[in-house]
Structures are given as C-alpha cells and as structure tokens.
LUMROPA-75442 format. One line per 4 residues: their letters; for each residue z, y, x of C-alpha. Coordinates in nm, 4 decimals. Example, Ala and Ser with C-alpha at 12.3 -4.5 7.8 and 13.67 -1.06 7.14 Angstrom:
as	0.7800,-0.4500,1.2300 ~ 0.7140,-0.1060,1.3670
This chain:
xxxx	10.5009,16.8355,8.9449 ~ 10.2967,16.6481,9.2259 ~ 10.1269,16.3595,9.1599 ~ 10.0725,16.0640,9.4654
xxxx	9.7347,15.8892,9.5638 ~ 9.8140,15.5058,9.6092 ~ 9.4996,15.4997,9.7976 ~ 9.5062,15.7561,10.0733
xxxx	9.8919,15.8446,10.0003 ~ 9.8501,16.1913,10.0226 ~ 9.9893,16.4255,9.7523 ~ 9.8547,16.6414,9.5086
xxxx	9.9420,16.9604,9.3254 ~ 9.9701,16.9966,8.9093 ~ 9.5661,17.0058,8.9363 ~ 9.3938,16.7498,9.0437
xxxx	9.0187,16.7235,9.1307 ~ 8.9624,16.5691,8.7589 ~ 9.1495,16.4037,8.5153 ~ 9.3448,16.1671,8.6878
xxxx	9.1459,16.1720,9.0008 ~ 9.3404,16.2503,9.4141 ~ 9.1569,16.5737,9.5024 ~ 9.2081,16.4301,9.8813
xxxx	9.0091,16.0984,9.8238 ~ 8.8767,16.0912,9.4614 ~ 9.0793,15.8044,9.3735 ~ 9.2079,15.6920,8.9887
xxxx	9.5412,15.5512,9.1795 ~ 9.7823,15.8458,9.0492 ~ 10.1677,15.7872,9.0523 ~ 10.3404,16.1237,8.8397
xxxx	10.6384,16.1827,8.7206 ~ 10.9034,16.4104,8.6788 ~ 11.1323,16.2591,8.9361 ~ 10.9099,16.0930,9.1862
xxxx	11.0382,16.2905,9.4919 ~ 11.4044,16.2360,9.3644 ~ 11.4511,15.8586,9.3617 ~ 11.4917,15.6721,9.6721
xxxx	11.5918,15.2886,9.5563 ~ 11.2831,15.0687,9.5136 ~ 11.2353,14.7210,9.4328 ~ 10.8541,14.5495,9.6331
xxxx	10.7811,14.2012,9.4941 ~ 10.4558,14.0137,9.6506 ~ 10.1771,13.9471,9.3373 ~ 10.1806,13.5983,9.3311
xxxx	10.2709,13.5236,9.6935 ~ 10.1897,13.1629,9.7830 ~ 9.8571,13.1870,9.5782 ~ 9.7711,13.5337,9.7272
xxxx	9.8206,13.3921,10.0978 ~ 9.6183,13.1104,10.0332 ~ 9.3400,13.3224,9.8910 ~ 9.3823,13.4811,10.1862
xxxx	9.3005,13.2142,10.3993 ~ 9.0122,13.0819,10.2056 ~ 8.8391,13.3611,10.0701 ~ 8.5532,13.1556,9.8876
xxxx	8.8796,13.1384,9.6600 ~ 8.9248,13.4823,9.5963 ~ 8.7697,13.4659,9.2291 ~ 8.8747,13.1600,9.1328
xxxx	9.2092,12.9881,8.9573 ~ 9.4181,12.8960,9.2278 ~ 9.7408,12.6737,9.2091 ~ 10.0216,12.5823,9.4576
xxxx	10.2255,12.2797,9.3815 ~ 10.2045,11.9281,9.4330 ~ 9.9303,11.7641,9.2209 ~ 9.9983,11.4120,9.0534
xxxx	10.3272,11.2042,8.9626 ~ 10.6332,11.4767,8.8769 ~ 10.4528,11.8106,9.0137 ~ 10.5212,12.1408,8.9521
xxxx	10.3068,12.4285,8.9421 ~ 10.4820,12.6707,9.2277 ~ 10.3065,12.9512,9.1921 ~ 10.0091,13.0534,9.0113
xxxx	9.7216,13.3572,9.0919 ~ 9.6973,13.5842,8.8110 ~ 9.3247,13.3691,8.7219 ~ 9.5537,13.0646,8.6525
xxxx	9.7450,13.2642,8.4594 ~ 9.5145,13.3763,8.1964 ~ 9.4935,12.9971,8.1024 ~ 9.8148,12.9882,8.0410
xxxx	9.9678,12.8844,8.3755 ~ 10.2620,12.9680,8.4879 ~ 10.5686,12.8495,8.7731 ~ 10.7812,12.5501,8.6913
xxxx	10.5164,12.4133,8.4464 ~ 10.4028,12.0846,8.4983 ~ 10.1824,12.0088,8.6880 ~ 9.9309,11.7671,8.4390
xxxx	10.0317,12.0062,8.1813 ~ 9.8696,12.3281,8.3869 ~ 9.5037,12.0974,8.4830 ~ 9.5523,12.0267,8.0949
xxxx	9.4607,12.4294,8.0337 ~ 9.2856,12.4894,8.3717 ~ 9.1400,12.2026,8.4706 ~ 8.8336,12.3378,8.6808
xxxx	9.1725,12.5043,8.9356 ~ 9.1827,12.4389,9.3007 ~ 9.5254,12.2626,9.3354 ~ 9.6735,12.3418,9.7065
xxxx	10.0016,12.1969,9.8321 ~ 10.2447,12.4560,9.9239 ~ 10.2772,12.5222,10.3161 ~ 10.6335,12.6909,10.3287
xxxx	10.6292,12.7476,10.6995 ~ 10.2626,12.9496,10.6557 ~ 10.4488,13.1787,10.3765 ~ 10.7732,13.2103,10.5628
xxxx	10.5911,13.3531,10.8393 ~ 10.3668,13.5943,10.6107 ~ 10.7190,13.6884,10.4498 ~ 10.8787,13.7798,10.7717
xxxx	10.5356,14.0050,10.8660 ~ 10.6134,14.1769,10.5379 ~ 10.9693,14.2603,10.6101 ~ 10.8863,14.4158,10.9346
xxxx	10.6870,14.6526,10.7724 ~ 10.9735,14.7304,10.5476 ~ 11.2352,14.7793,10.7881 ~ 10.9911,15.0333,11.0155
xxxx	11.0038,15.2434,10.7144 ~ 11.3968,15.1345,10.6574 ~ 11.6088,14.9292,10.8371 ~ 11.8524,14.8773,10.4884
xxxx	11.6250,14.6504,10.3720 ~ 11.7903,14.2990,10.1312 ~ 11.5701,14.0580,10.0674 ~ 11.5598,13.8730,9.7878
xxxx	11.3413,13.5439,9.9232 ~ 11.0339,13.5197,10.1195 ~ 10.8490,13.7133,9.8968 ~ 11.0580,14.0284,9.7298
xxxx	11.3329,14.2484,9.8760 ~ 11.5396,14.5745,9.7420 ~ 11.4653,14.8866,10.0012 ~ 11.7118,15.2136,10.0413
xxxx	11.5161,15.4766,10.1081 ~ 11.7751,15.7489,10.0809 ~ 11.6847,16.0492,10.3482 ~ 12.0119,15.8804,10.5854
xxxx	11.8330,15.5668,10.5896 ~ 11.4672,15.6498,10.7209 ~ 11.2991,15.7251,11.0091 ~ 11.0604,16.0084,10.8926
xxxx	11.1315,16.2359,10.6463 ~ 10.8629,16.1817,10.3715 ~ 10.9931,16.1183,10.0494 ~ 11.0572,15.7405,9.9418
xxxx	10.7644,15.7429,9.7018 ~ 10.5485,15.8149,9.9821 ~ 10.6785,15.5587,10.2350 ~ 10.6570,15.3280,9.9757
xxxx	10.2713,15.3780,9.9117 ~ 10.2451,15.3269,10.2729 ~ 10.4230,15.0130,10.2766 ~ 10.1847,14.8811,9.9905
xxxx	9.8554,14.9742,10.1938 ~ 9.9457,14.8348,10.4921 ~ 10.0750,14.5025,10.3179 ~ 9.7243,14.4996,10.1969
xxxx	9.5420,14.6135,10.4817 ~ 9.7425,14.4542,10.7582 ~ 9.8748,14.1300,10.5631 ~ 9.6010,14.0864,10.3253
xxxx	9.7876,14.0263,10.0072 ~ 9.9035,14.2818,9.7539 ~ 10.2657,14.3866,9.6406 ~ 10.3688,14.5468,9.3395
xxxx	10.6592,14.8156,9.3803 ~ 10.9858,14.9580,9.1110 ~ 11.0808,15.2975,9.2242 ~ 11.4317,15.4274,9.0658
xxxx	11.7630,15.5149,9.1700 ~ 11.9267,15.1960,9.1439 ~ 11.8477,14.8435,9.1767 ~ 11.8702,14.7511,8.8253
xxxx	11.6117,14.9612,8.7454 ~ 11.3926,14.9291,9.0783 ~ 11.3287,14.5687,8.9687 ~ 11.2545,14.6411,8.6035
xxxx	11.0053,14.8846,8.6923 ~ 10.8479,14.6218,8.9900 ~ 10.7734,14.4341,8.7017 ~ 10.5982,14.6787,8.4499
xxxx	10.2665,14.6651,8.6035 ~ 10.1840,14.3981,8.8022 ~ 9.9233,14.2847,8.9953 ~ 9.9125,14.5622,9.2489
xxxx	10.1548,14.7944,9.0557 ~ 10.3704,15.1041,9.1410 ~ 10.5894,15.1614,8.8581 ~ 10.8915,15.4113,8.8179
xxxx	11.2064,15.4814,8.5977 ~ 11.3204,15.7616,8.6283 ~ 11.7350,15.8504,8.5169 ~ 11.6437,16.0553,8.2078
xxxx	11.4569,15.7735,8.0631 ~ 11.6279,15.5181,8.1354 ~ 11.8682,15.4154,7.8684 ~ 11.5637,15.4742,7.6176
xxxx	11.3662,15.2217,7.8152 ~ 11.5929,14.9610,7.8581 ~ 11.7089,14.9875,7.4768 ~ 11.3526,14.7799,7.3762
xxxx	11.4297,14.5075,7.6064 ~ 11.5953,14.1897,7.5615 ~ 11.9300,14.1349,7.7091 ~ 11.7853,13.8462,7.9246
xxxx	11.6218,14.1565,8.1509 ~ 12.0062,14.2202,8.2629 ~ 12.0702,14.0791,8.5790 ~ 12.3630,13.8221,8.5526
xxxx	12.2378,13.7356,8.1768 ~ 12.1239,13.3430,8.1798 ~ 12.0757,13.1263,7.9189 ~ 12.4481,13.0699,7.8283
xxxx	12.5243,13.4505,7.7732 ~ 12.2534,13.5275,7.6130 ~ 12.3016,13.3096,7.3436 ~ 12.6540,13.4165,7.3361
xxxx	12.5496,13.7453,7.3130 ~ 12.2936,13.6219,7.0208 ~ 12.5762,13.4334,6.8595 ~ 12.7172,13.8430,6.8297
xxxx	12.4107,13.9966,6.6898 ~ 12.3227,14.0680,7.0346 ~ 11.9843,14.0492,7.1273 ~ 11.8260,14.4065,7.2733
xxxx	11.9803,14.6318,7.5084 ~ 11.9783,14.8793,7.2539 ~ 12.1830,14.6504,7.0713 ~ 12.4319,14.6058,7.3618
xxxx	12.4402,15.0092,7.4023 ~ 12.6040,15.0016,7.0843 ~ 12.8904,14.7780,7.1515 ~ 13.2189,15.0008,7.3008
xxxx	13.2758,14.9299,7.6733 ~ 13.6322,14.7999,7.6054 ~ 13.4587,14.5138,7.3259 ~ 13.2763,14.3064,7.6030
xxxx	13.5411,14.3491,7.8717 ~ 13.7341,14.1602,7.6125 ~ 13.4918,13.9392,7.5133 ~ 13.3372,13.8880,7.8176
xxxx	13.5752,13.9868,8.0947 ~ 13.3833,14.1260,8.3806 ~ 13.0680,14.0592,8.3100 ~ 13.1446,14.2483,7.9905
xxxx	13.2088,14.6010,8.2275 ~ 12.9195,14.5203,8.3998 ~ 12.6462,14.4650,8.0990 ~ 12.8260,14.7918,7.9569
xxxx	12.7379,14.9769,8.2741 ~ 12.3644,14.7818,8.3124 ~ 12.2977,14.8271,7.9246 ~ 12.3145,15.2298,7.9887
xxxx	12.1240,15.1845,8.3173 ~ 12.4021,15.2522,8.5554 ~ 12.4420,15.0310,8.8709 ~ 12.6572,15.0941,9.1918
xxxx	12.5429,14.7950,9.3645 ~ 12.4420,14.8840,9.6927 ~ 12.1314,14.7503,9.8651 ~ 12.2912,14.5274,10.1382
xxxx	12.1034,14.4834,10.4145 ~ 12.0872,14.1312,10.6180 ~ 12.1540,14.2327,10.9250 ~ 12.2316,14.5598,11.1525
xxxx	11.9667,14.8088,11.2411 ~ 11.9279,14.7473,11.5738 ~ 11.6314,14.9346,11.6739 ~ 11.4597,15.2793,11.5509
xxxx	11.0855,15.3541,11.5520 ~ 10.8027,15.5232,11.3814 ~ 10.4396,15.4344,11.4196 ~ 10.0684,15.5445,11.3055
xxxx	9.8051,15.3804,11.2328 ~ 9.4849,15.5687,11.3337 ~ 9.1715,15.6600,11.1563 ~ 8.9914,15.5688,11.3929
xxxx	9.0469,15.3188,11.7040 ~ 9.0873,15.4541,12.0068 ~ 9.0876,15.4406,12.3966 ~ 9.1412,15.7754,12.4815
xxxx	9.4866,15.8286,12.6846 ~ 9.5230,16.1322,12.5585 ~ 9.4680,16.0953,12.2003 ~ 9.7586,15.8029,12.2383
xxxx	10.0263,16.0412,12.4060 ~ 9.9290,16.3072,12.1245 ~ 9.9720,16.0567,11.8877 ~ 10.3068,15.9615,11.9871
xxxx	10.4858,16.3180,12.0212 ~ 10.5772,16.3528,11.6115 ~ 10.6870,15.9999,11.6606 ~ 10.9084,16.0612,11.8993
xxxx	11.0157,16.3805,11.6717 ~ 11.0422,16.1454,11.3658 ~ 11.2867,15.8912,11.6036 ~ 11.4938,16.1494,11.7735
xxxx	11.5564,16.2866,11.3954 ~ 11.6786,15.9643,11.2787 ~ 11.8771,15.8880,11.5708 ~ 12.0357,16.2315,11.5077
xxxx	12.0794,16.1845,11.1259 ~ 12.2240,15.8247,11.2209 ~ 12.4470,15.8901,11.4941 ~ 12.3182,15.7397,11.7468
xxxx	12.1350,15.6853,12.0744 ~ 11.8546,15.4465,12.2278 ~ 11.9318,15.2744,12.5547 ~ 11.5206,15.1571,12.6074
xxxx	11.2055,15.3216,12.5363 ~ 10.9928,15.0996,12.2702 ~ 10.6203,15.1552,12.2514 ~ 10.3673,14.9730,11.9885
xxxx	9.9864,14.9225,12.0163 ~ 9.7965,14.7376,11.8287 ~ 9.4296,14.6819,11.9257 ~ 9.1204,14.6724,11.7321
xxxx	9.1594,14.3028,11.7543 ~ 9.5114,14.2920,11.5912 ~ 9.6975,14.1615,11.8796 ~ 9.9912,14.3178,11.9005
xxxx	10.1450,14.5059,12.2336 ~ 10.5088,14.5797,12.2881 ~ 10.6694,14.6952,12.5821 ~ 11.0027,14.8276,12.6299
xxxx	11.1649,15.0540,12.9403 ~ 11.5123,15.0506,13.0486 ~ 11.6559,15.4360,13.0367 ~ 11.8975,15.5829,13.2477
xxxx	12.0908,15.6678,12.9716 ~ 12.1046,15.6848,12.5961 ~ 11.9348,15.9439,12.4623 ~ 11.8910,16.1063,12.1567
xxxx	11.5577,16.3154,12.3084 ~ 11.1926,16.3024,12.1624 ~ 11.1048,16.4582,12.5163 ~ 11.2630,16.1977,12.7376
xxxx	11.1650,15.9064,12.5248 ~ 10.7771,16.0471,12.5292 ~ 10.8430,16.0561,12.9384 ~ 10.9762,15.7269,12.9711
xxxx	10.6657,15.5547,12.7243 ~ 10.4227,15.7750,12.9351 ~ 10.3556,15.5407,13.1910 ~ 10.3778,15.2354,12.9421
xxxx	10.0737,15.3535,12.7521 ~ 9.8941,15.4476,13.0646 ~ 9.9198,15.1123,13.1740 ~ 9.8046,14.9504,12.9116
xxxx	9.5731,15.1904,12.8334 ~ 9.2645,15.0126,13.0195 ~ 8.9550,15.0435,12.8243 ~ 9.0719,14.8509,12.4613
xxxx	9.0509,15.0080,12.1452 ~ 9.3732,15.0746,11.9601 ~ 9.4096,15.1247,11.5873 ~ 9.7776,15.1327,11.5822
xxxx	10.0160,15.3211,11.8255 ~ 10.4462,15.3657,11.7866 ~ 10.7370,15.4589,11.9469 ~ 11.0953,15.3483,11.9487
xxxx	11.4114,15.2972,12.0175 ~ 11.6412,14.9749,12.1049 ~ 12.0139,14.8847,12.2640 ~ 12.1869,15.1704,11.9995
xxxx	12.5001,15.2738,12.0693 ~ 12.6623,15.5622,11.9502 ~ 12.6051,15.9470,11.9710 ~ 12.8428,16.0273,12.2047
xxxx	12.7340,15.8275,12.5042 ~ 12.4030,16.0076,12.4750 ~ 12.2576,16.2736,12.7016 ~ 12.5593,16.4145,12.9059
xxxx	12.4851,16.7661,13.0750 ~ 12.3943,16.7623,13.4255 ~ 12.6823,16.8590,13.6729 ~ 12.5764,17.2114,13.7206
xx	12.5672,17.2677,13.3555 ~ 12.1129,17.2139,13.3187
C-alpha cells in the first residue's frame, strides 16, 4: 500500500524513511490507506475562510483570535479562526456574547467582495485539476476526480494534495479536504480533521463509521427530522441502519429511501458542475524560476501530452492554443492563438504556443508555466488528413 506526502506530494512505497516520515522530503504529512488510489470524489472546505483571508492580509494577526462580524447592537460572529475558537467562539453566536469569552479578539467587519474574489481564485485552481467542479459557496465545493474528468492522469488523491499546496502557497490560506467515493462521505471526512486536514473514507469502512454518528450528520436531516427521528428511538446512524428500508419510506416518504441509502453510506448524487468545461489545460509550477526559453518549451511538452490525453479521453478538440506564465512577481500572463483547425495534437498545440512563449520570454523570471486548450468542439472536426493522405 503507498502512502502520500501532503508536503511534497510525492508517493511512497510500504517503507518509508521512518515511522511515519516521506522518504522524498522527510515530512510527518502521511495520507495511507487501503483505498487511496481507488476513490476519486472529494469534498475541499476553506479552514475558517473569512478569518484565514484576513489573517492573510494582516499578518501581525496570524497568532492572534480573530473575528469577522459586525461588532455592537445585533452582531453576529461570521466566522471565527480556530484561536477564537478555543474560547468558545463559534458562527452565528452573538456577537457581545463571543467578546464576553474572548474579549482581548480583533473584531473585523466582513468584506464579502475581498472573499468572493479569494473564492473564485480557489475555484480556478480546482477546475485546472477538474473542470466538474460544484461549489457549495464561496468557500467549499464537491470535486469529481474520476480518470474521465481530469486532465493528467495522477490519481485523485494526488491532485488533490496539489490543490491543497497551491491553495496555501498561491492563495495563502489553508483548506481541509474528504476523499471518498461519494459525496456523502467526501464531506464527512472534510470534516474529521480540520484545520489543514486530508481525511478519507474509504467503502469498506464506511457503514461502521457512520454507525457512531448522529443522524443530524445526514445531509437533508434538520432540526424537524431529527427530532422526528428521536421521537422513534432514532438518534445514531447505527440506529437508522437498523430500521428496514420499506419502514422510513413509509414513515418518511422519500426522504425515508434516501436516509436508508445515506445511513449505509450509499449516495448516487452526482457532483454537478456549474457550468460547461469550456477550456482544457495543465500547468507546472517550477522549482525554480526561470528565464531560460528552453527550459519553458521543455516544460510545456508533457503538458501538452497531459491536454491532448484529455481532449482524447473527452472527445474533443481545441480551436486556440492557451499558454500560462506566471512570473516571479505573481502577475499572471495569458495569451491565446487562433488555430487553423481543431486539434486534438500535443505536437501542433506545442508549435502554435512556441512563438507565444518566445515572445514573452524577454528576460523575467517565471515560476509557473501551462498550456491549454479553448473554443472545444467535438472530436470529429479535429485534425482532418491532408489531401494526399500525410
């Protein structure tokens, strides 16, 4: 069984360098288990967005207890960092009642257009490792990462590990990830291990896990069913487990089907995505920056692989050449190139970036280069053979 390094994301055989320790990077940040190659739905919820974004931004903050929320009158806590929280802070309190156990917190109004923009930064990390990405709200979303779905071919787990490290490295905030094979249990384990957590139910376990929890864990259980439910002598999973199927259809009517199906871990709820995939790309980011031409166009030939195999897998073709670059600075570069037809080619989409990159290519350092594809249309209208057959 491998094991995965959160830090450097590489993987690791049965033996690692110690106990618990990445033999690539020395690292105590191990995900293992028995079917962490296998599952491909995952669940990535922000740690304490607003807070975390506002630490961010004022980092002489970064050990302290932080609130968001308006202070005075009627106010609400909105969110809370995990310092607040070990007084006893927590969303929706009031806010006199939260200064009342952490009075010595930095109170900071919320700025919803600041986190909607940090939000939509986040997601476009997502979607280049997916495009079937649903979000939840500005700060949590359901990923597939089924083979079909992705642009390289790593497993999820993997992609996902990625996702968290740049989130952290390129955003500045952390995320805490559920990895299982449904959503269900995607956002149960997103919530095991939290700040900074990467958590995973697997299908063996699963009806043993969710037997210790209470029914209010079920999605679709609020307040009014679960004390229906309690009413019943129904207050764990376990306890629903034991209930026949055709008892809470008639008690419940569809919701009853549906908390048989959840209670066993069993969910065919699809993650929907909000809107087409309309592009394809793949990008690195570099160890180190660079200037060098060459390095750049090196760097972009598996990328062009990793595209063309989606595009393949997907069927479909790219009508313009994308390419990515990201300087040292982290301004962002994207320029796109008109092709004379779709094409499903690593080796024509390399040609047409060629001169993009050499362009821009004038003496800046890049840490970040990509490749990609937009205008998709289907398979067929890609690549037609010359006239004389070439």
């Amino acid at each position: 069984m491998r094991a995965l390094c959160r830090a450097c994301c590489e993987w690791s055989g049965p033996e690692l360098s110690g106990p618990d320790l990445c033999a690539a990077c020395g690292a105590t940040r191990i995900v293992r288990h028995p079917e962490l190659e296998a599952l491909t739905i995952a669940h990535i919820d922000c740690d304490a967005f607003y807070a975390s974004v506002e630490k961010r931004d004022r980092p002489e903050l970064r050990y302290e207890p932080v609130i968001v929320g308006h202070p005075g009158g009627r106010g609400v806590v909105t969110t809370a960092c995990y310092n607040a929280r070990r007084y006893g802070v927590r969303s929706a309190m009031p806010m006199f009642q939260a200064l009342e156990r952490c009075p010595h917190a930095t109170v900071i109004p919320p700025d919803m257009a600041k986190y909607r923009r940090v939000g939509l930064e986040i997601r476009d990390i997502f979607r280049e490792a997916t495009e079937i990405v649903e979000p939840v709200s500005l700060d949590e979303a359901y990923l597939d990462l089924s083979p079909e779905n992705m642009v390289s071919t790593m497993p999820a787990a993997e992609a996902l590990a990625l996702i968290a490290h740049r989130v952290e490295s390129e955003i500045g905030i952390t995320v805490s990830v559920g990895l299982s094979a449904n959503k269900l249990l995607a956002k149960l384990a997103s919530e095991r291990e939290k700040p900074r957590g990467f958590s995973v139910i697997g299908r063996a376990e699963a009806k043993r896990y969710l037997a210790a929890l209470p029914v209010s864990k079920i999605n679709g259980v609020g307040p009014s069913t679960e004390r229906r439910l309690a009413a019943a002598g129904i207050v764990t999973i376990g306890d629903l487990q034991a209930v026949p199927e055709i008892e809470l259809t008639a008690a419940h009517g569809k919701l009853g089907r549906r908390l048989a199906q959840f209670a066993v871990g069993e969910d065919d709820r699809a993650v929907q995505p909000d809107r087409p995939a309309k592009s394809i790309s793949a990008e690195t980011t570099f160890r180190r920056d660079t200037a060098d031409l060459s390095a750049l166009m090196v760097a972009l030939e598996p990328l062009a692989a990793r595209v063309a195999t989606a595009l393949d897998r997907k069927g479909l073709a790219g009508a313009a050449v994308v390419v990515k670059l990201k300087t040292a600075t982290f301004q962002i570069v994207s320029r796109s190139r008109r092709l004379q037809r779709p094409t499903q080619r690593a080796d024509i989409l390399l040609e047409a970036a060629r001169p993009i990159v050499e362009r821009e290519a004038d003496g800046r350092l890049f840490r970040l280069a990509g490749i990609g594809v937009d205008g998709l249309v289907p398979a067929a209208e890609a690549d037609p053979p010359d006239l004389f057959g070439g």
